[in-house]
Every structure is written in C-alpha cells, then in structure tokens.
PASEBA-1860 file (N, C-alpha, C; in nm, 3 decimals):
! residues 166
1> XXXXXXXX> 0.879/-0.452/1.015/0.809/-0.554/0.939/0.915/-0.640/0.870 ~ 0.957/-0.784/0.889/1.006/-0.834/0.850/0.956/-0.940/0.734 ~ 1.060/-0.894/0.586/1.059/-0.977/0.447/1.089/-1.097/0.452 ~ 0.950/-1.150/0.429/0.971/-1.288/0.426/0.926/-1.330/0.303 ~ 0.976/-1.406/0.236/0.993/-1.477/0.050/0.841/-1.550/0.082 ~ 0.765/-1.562/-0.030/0.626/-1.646/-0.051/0.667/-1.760/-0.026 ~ 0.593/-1.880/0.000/0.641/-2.013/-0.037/0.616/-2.092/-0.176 ~ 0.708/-2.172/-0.192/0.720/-2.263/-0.307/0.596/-2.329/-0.333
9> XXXXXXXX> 0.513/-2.356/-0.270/0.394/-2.461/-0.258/0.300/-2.422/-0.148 ~ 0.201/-2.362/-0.171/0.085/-2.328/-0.102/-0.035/-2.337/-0.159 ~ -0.124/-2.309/-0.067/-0.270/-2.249/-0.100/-0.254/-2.156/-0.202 ~ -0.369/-2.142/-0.267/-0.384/-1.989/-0.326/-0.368/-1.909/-0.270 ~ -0.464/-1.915/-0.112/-0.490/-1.801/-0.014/-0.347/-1.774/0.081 ~ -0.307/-1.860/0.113/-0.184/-1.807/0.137/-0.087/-1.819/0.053 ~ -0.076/-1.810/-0.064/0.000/-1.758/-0.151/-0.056/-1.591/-0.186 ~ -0.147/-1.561/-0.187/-0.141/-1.445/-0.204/-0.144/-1.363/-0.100
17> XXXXXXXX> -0.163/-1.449/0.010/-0.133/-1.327/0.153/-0.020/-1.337/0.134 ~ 0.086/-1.428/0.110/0.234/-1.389/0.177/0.310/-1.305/0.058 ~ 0.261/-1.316/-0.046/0.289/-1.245/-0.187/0.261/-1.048/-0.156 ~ 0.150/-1.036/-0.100/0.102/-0.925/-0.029/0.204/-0.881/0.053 ~ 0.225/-0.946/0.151/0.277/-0.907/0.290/0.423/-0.941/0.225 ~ 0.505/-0.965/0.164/0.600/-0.957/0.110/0.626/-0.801/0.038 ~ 0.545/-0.781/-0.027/0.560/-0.657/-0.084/0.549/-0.543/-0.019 ~ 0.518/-0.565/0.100/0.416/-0.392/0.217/0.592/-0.424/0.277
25> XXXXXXXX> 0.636/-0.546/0.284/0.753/-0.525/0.429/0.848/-0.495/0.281 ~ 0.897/-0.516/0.144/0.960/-0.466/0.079/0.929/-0.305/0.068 ~ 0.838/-0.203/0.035/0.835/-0.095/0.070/0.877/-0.008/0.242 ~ 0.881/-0.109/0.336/0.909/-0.101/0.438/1.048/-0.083/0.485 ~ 1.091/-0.187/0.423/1.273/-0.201/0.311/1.356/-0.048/0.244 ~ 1.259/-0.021/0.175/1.297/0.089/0.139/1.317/0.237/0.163 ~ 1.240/0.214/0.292/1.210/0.359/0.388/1.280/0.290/0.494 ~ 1.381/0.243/0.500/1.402/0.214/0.635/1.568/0.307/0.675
33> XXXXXXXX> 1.557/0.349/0.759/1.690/0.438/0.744/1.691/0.550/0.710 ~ 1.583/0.581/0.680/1.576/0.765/0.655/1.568/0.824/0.691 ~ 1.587/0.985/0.703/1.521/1.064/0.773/1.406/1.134/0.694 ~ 1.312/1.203/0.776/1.188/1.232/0.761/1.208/1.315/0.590 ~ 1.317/1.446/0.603/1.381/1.463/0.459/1.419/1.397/0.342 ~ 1.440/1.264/0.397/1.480/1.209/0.281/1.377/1.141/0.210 ~ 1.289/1.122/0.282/1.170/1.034/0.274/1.046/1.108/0.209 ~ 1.066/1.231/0.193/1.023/1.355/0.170/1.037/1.400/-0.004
41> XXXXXXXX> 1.148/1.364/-0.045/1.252/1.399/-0.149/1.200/1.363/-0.249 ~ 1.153/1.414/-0.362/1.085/1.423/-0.451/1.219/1.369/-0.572 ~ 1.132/1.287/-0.707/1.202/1.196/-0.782/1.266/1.298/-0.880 ~ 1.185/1.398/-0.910/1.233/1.506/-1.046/1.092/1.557/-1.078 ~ 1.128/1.721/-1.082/1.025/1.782/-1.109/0.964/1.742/-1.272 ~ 0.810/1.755/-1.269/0.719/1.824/-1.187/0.668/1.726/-1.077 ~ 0.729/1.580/-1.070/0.659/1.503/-1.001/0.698/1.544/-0.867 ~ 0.556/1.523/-0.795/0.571/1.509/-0.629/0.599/1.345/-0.622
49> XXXXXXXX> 0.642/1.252/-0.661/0.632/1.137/-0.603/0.761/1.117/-0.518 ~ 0.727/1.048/-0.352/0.838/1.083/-0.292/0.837/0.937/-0.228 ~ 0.926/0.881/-0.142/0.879/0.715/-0.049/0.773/0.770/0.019 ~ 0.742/0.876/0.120/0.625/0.886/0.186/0.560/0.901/0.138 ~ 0.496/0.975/0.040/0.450/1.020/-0.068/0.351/0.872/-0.110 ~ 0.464/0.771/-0.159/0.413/0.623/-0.190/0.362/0.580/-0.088 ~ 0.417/0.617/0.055/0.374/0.503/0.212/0.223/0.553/0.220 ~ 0.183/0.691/0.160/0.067/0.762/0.221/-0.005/0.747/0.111
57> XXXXXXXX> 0.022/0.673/-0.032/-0.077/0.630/-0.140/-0.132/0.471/-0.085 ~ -0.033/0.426/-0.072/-0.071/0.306/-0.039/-0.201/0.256/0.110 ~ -0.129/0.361/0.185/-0.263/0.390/0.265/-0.393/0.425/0.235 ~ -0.414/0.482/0.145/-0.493/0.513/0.104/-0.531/0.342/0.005 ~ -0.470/0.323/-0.047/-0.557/0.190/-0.138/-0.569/0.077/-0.035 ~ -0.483/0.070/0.059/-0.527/-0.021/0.135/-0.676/-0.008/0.208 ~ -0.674/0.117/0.255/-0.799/0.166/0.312/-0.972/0.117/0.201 ~ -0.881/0.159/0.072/-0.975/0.140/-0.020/-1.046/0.033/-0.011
65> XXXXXXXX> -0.979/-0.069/-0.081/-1.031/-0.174/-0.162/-1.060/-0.244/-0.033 ~ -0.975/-0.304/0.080/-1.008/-0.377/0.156/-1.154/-0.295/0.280 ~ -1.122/-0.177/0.312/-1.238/-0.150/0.405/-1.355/-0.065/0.367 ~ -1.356/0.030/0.262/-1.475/0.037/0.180/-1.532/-0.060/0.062 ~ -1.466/-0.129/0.004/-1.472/-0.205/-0.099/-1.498/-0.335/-0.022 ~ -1.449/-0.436/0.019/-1.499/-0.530/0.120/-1.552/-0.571/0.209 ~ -1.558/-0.484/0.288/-1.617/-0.450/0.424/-1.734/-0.349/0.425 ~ -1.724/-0.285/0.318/-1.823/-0.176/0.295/-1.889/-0.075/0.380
73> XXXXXXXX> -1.724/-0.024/0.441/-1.712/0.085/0.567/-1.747/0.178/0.501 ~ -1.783/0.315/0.536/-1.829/0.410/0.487/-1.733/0.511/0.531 ~ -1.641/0.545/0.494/-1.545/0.637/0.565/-1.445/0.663/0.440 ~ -1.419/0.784/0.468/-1.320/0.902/0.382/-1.193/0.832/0.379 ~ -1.143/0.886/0.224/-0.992/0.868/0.230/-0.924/0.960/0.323 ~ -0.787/0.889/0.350/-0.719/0.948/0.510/-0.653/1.108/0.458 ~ -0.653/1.120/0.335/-0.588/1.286/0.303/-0.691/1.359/0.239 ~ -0.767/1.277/0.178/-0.862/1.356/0.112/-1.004/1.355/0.165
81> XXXXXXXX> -1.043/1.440/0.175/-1.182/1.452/0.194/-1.317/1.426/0.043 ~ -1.252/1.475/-0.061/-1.304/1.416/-0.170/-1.270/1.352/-0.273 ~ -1.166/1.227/-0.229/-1.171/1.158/-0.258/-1.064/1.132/-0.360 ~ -0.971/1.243/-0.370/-0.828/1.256/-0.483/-0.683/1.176/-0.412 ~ -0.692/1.083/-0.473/-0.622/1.002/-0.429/-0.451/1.036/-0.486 ~ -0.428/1.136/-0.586/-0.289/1.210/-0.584/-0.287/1.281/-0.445 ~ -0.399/1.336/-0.394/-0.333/1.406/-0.241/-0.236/1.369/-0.167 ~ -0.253/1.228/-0.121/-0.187/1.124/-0.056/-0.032/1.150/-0.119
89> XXXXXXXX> 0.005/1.150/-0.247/0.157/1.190/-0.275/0.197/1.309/-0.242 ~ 0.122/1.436/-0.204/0.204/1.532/-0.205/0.220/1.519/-0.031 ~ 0.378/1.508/-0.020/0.387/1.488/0.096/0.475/1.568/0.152 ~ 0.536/1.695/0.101/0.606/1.755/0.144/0.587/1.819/0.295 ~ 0.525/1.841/0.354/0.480/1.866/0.516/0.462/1.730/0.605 ~ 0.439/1.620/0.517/0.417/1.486/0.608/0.543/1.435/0.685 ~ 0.549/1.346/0.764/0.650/1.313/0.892/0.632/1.168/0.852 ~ 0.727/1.101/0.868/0.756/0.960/0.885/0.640/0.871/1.012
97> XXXXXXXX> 0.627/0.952/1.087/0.522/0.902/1.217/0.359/0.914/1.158 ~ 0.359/1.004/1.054/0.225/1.048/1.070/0.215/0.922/0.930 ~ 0.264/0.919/0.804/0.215/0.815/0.711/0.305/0.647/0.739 ~ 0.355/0.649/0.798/0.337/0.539/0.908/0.257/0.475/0.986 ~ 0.268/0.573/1.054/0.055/0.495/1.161/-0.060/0.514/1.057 ~ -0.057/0.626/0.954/-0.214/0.542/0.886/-0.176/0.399/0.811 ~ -0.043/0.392/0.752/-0.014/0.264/0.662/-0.029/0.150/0.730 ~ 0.059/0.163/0.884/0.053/0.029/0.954/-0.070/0.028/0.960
105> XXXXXXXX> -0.191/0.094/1.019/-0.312/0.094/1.084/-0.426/0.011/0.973 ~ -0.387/0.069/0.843/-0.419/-0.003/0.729/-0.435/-0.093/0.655 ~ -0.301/-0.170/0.724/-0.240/-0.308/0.653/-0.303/-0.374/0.802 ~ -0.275/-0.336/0.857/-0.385/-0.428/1.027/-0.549/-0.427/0.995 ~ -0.611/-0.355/0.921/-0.718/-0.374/0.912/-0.770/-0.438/0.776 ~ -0.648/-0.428/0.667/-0.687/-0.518/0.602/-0.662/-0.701/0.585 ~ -0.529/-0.742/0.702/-0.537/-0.817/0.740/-0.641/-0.922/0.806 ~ -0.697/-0.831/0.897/-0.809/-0.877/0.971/-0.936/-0.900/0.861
113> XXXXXXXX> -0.967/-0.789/0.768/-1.086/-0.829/0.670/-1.053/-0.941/0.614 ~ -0.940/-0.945/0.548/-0.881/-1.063/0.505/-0.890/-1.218/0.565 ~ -0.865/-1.233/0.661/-0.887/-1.359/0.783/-1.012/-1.354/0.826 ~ -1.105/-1.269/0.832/-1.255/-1.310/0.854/-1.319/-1.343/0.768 ~ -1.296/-1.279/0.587/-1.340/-1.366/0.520/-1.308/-1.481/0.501 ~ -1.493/-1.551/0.474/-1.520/-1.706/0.463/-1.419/-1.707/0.330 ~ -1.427/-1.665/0.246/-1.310/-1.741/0.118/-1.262/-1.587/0.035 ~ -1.195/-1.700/-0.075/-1.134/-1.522/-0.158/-1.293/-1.517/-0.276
121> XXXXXXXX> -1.367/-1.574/-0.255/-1.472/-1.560/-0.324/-1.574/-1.419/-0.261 ~ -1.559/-1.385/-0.149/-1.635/-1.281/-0.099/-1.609/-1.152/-0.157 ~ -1.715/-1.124/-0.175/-1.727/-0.979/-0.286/-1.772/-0.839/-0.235 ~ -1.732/-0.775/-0.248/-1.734/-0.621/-0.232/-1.764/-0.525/-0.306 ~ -1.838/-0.419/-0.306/-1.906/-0.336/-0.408/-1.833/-0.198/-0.418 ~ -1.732/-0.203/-0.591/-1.641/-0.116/-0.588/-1.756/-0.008/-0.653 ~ -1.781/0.136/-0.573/-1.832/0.234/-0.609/-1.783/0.280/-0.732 ~ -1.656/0.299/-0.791/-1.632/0.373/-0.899/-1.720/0.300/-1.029
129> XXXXXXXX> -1.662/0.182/-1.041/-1.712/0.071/-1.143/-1.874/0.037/-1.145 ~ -1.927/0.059/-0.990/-2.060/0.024/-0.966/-2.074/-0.133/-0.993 ~ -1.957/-0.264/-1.012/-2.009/-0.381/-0.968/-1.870/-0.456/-0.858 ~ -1.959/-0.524/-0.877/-1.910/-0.654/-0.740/-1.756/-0.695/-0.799 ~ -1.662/-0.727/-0.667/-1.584/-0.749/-0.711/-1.508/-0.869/-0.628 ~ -1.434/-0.938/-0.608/-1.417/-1.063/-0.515/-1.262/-1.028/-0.405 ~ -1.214/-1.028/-0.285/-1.119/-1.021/-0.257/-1.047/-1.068/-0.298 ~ -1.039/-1.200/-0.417/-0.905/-1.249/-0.449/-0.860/-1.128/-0.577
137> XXXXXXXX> -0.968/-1.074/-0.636/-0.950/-0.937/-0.713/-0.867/-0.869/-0.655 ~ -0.910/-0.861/-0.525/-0.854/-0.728/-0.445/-0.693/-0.770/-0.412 ~ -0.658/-0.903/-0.366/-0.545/-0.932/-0.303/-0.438/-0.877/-0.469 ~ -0.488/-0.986/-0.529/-0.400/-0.938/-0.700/-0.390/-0.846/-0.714 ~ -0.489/-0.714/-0.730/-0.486/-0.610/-0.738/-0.344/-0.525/-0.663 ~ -0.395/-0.543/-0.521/-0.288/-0.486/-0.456/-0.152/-0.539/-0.473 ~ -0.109/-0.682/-0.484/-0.018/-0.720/-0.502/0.054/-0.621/-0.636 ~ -0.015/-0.619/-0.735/0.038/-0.554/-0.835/0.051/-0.402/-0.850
145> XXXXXXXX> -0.038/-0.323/-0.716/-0.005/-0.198/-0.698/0.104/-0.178/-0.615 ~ 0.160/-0.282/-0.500/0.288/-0.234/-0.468/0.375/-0.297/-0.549 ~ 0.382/-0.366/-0.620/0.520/-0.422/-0.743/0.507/-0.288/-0.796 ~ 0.453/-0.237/-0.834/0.458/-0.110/-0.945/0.521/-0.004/-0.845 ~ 0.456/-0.017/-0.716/0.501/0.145/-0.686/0.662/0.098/-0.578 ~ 0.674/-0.042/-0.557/0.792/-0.066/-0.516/0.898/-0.071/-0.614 ~ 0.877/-0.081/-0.723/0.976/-0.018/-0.881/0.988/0.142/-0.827 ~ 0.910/0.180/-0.826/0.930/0.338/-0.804/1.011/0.383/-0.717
153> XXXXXXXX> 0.990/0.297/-0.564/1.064/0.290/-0.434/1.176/0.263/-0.474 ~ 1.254/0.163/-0.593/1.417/0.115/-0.556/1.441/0.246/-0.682 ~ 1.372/0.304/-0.719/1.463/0.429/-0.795/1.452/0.563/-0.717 ~ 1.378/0.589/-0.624/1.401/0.693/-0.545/1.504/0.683/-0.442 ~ 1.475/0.511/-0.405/1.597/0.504/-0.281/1.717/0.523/-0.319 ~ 1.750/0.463/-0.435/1.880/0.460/-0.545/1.957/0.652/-0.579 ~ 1.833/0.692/-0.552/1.869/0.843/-0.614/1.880/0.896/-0.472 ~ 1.855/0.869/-0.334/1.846/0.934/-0.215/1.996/0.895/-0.172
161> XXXXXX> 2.080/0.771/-0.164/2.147/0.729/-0.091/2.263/0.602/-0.143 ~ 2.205/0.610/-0.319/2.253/0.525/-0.372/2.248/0.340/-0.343 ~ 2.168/0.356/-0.223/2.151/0.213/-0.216/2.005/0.090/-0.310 ~ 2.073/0.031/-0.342/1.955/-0.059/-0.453/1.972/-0.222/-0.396 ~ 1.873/-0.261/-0.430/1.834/-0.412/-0.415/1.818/-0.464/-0.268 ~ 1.746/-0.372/-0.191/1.680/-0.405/-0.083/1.557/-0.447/-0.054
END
C-alpha cells in the first residue's frame, strides 16, 4: 500500500478519503519489514498491545463502522464472537498472513461502501448508541482511530528495531 500525502485543496470527500487511506498505508509503514515475531512483540507488560495486535483492531473497526454500521451487514466481529473488541489485540498466536487478509479485506470493503454512497450525508445505525450516524462521522472517526493507534505503531516500531518516522 503505497503513502500518499492528502492534497492541499480538495473536496471534503476526498479529503477525507485520502486523509483515511493515508493513515491505513502509514500503519502499513510500520509493519513493513517484520517478521511475524516481531510483529507479535508486545509494548510492556501487562499490555498485550502489539503492531498485529493494532492490524487485527483495526480490522475489526473497519469491519465495524463501515459494514455493520453503514451498510447494515449483520455479521460478527472477525475475533470475537461476542463482540470484545480487546480480543482482536491479543495476538500472540496470530501470523502476519492471517491479520493481513482480514485488514486488507476490510479496507476493500470499506472502500467500496464508501464510493457507493450517494454522499457523506448517508447514515447508518450505530447499535451501541442506538442512533443514526452519517459516514462523514464515520470517515473522521476512523481517521482519528488510526492517528491514535498509529502513535502507538511509531513507539512499538521504535522499541522493535529502533526505527522512527516512517
């Protein structure tokens, strides 16, 4: 997945797709070069938070907001069966192949919800909250869940291999 910078002057809508897709190929950035161990490697006990750990949360919110929440698919989170979305971090048995294909598979399907909606005005019914909520909610949203957990990514990578500002 190649990082490409937002532009200076856009749409809203593609300002916040490329703001998005900037941030999935920066976590992408950060796992790149690892091995399945390293990727594995937990920040400091008691936390399980690991890069896969993050690749297989994020799968999971992508799954969320864009294909139950927008689309209003009816289908299970990809680790949990009821619905504990810390599962997704404990990743110590997971493989680079396996939270890989749900993440890519994820970000492809929320792409596509994304481009079929008529505008960022189309709304989706977040179950926890019980009201309506609009995809441009959702795009912000996510945008600001990988800034947060890509902070997390340049201090694990930093502690795996010493490399920062990728």
């Amino acid at each position: 997945m190649e990082r490409v910078g937002p532009p200076l002057t856009a749409g809203e809508r593609e300002t916040l797709r490329a703001f998005l897709d900037f941030h999935r190929a920066t976590l992408a950035m950060k796992c790149a070069g690892l091995s399945d161990e390293d990727l594995r490697r937990r920040s400091m006990p008691p936390s399980t938070l690991s890069l896969l750990g993050l690749v297989r949360h994020l799968a999971e919110v992508e799954r969320t907001w864009f294909r139950r929440v927008i689309a209003g698919e009816d289908l299970p989170l990809v680790w949990s069966a009821d619905g504990d979305y810390q599962v997704a971090y404990e990743a110590a048995d997971a493989s680079r192949a396996e939270a890989f294909a749900a993440w890519e598979a994820e970000v492809e399907h929320a792409r596509r919800i994304e481009r079929e909606a008529e505008s960022l005005d189309v709304t989706g019914h977040h179950a926890r909250s019980g009201e309506e909520v609009s995809l441009r909610l959702v795009m912000l949203h996510l945008i600001h869940e990988y800034a947060r957990h890509n902070g997390h990514a340049d201090l694990l990578r930093e502690g795996i291999d010493g490399v920062v500002g990728v």
